[in-house]
C-alpha positions as CSV (number, residue, x, y, z in Angstrom):
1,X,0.0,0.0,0.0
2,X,0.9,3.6,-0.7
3,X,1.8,6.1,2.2
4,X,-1.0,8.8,3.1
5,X,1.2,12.0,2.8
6,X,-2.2,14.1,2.1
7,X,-1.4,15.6,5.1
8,X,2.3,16.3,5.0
9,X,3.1,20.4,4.6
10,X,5.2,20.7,1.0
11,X,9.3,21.9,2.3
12,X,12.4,21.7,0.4
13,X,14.0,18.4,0.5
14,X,17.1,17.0,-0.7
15,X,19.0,13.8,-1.2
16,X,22.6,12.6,-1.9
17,X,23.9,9.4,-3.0
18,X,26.8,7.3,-3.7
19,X,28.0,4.2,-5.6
20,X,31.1,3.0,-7.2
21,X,32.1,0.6,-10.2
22,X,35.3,-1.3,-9.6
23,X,36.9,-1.6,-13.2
24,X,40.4,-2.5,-14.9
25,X,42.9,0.2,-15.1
26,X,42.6,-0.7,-18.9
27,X,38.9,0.4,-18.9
28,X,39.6,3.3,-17.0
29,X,42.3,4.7,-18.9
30,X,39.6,4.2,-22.1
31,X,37.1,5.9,-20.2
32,X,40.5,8.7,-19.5
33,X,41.1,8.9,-23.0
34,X,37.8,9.2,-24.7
35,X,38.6,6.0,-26.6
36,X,35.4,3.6,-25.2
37,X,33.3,2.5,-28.7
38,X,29.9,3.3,-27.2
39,X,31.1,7.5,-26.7
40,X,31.1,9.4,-24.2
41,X,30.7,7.4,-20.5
42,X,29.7,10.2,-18.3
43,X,27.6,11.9,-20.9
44,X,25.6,9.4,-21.2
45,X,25.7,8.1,-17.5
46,X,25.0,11.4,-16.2
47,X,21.7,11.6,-19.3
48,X,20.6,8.1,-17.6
49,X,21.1,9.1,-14.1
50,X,18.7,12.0,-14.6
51,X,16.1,10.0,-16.7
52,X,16.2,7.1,-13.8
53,X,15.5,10.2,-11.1
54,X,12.7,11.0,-13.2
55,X,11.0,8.0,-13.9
56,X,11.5,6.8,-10.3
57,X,7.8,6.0,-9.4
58,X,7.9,4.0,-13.1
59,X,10.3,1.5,-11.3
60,X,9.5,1.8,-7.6
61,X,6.0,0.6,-7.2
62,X,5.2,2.7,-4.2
63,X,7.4,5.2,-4.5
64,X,5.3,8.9,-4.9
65,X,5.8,11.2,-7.7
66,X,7.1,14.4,-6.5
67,X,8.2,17.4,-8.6
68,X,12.1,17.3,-9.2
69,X,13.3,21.2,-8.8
70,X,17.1,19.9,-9.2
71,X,19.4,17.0,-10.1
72,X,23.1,17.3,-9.9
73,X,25.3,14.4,-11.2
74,X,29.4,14.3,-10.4
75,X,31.9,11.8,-11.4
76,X,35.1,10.8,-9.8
77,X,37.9,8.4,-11.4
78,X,40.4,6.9,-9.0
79,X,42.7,3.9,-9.5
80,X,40.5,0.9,-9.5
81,X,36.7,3.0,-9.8
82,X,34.6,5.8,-10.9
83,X,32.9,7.1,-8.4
84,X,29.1,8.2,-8.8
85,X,27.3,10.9,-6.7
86,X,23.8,12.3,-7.5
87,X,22.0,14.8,-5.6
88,X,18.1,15.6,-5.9
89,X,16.2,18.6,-5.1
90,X,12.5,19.1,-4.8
91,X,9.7,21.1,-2.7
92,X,6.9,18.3,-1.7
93,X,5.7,16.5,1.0
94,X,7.9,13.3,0.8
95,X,11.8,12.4,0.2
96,X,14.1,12.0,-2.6
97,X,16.4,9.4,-1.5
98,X,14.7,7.0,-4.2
99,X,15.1,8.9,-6.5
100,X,18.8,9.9,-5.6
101,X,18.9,6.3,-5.6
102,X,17.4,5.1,-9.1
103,X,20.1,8.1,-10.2
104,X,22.9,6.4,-8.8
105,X,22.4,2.7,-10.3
106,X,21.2,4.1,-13.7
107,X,24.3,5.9,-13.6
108,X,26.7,2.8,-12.8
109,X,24.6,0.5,-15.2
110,X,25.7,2.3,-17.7
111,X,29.3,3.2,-17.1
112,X,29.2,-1.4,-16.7
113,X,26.7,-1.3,-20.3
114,X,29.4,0.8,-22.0
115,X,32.5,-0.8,-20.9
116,X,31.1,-4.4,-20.9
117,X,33.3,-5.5,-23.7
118,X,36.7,-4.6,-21.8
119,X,35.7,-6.3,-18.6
120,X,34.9,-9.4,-19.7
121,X,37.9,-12.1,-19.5
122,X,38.4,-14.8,-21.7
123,X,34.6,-16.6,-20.7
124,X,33.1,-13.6,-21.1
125,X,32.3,-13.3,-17.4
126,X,33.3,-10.3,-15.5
127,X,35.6,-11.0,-12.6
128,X,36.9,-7.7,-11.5
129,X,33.8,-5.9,-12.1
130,X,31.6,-4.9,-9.1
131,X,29.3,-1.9,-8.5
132,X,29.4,-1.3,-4.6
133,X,29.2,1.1,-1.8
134,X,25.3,2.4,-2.8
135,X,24.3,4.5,-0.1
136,X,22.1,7.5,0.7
137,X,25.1,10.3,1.9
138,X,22.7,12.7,3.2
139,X,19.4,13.5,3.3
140,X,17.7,17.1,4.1
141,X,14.5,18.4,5.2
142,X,13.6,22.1,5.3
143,X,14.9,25.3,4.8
């Protein structure tokens, strides 16, 4: 069943999250260089990430749908991972950690969808690959 938030007062709300994609340094040096066959990772990450905050309710059952005021998507490469964090904004009477969420794994899914066919070893299984760490950072109510 659906929450009741009829009687919730509409604030300002907010919502950060985080994940991480382990990959080769192979793959992230392509991803570096511009040189992955699919184009541009975090252009079309950060395109999915926003889409996947917007259709949130489309692929959480339960999950309201609010007005989205703001979506911010960042990147970070390291070593061994990039690094995805996506804040949402909104004015309404419920959270956005879902939909911060849904940004977060869209994001990552497609860094792995783009990338897929420098993972994979010689089985065509992906050893060294592993999204992780998907957490809600912080989460803000009010002014």
């Amino acid at each position: 069943m659906m929450v009741d938030i009829t009687s919730k007062r509409m604030v300002h709300r907010e919502a950060t999250a985080y994940g991480r994609i382990k990959l080769k340094e192979e793959t992230l040096e392509a991803i570096r260089s511009g040189k992955v066959k699919k184009g541009d990772v975090f252009t079309v990450a950060r395109i999915a990430a926003i889409q996947a905050v917007k259709d949130t309710p489309k692929i959480i059952p339960l999950c309201h749908p609010i007005p989205i005021t703001g979506i911010d998507v960042s990147f970070d490469l390291s070593d061994d991972s990039v690094s995805v964090t996506v804040t949402v904004r909104t004015i309404a009477q419920t959270g956005v950690e879902m939909e911060a969420l849904s940004g977060v794994m869209a994001a990552l899914l497609n860094i792995w969808d783009m990338v897929k066919y420098l993972e994979k070893d010689e089985s065509g299984n992906y050893p060294l690959t592993k999204i992780e760490e998907v957490r809600v950072l912080k989460k803000v109510k009010g002014d």
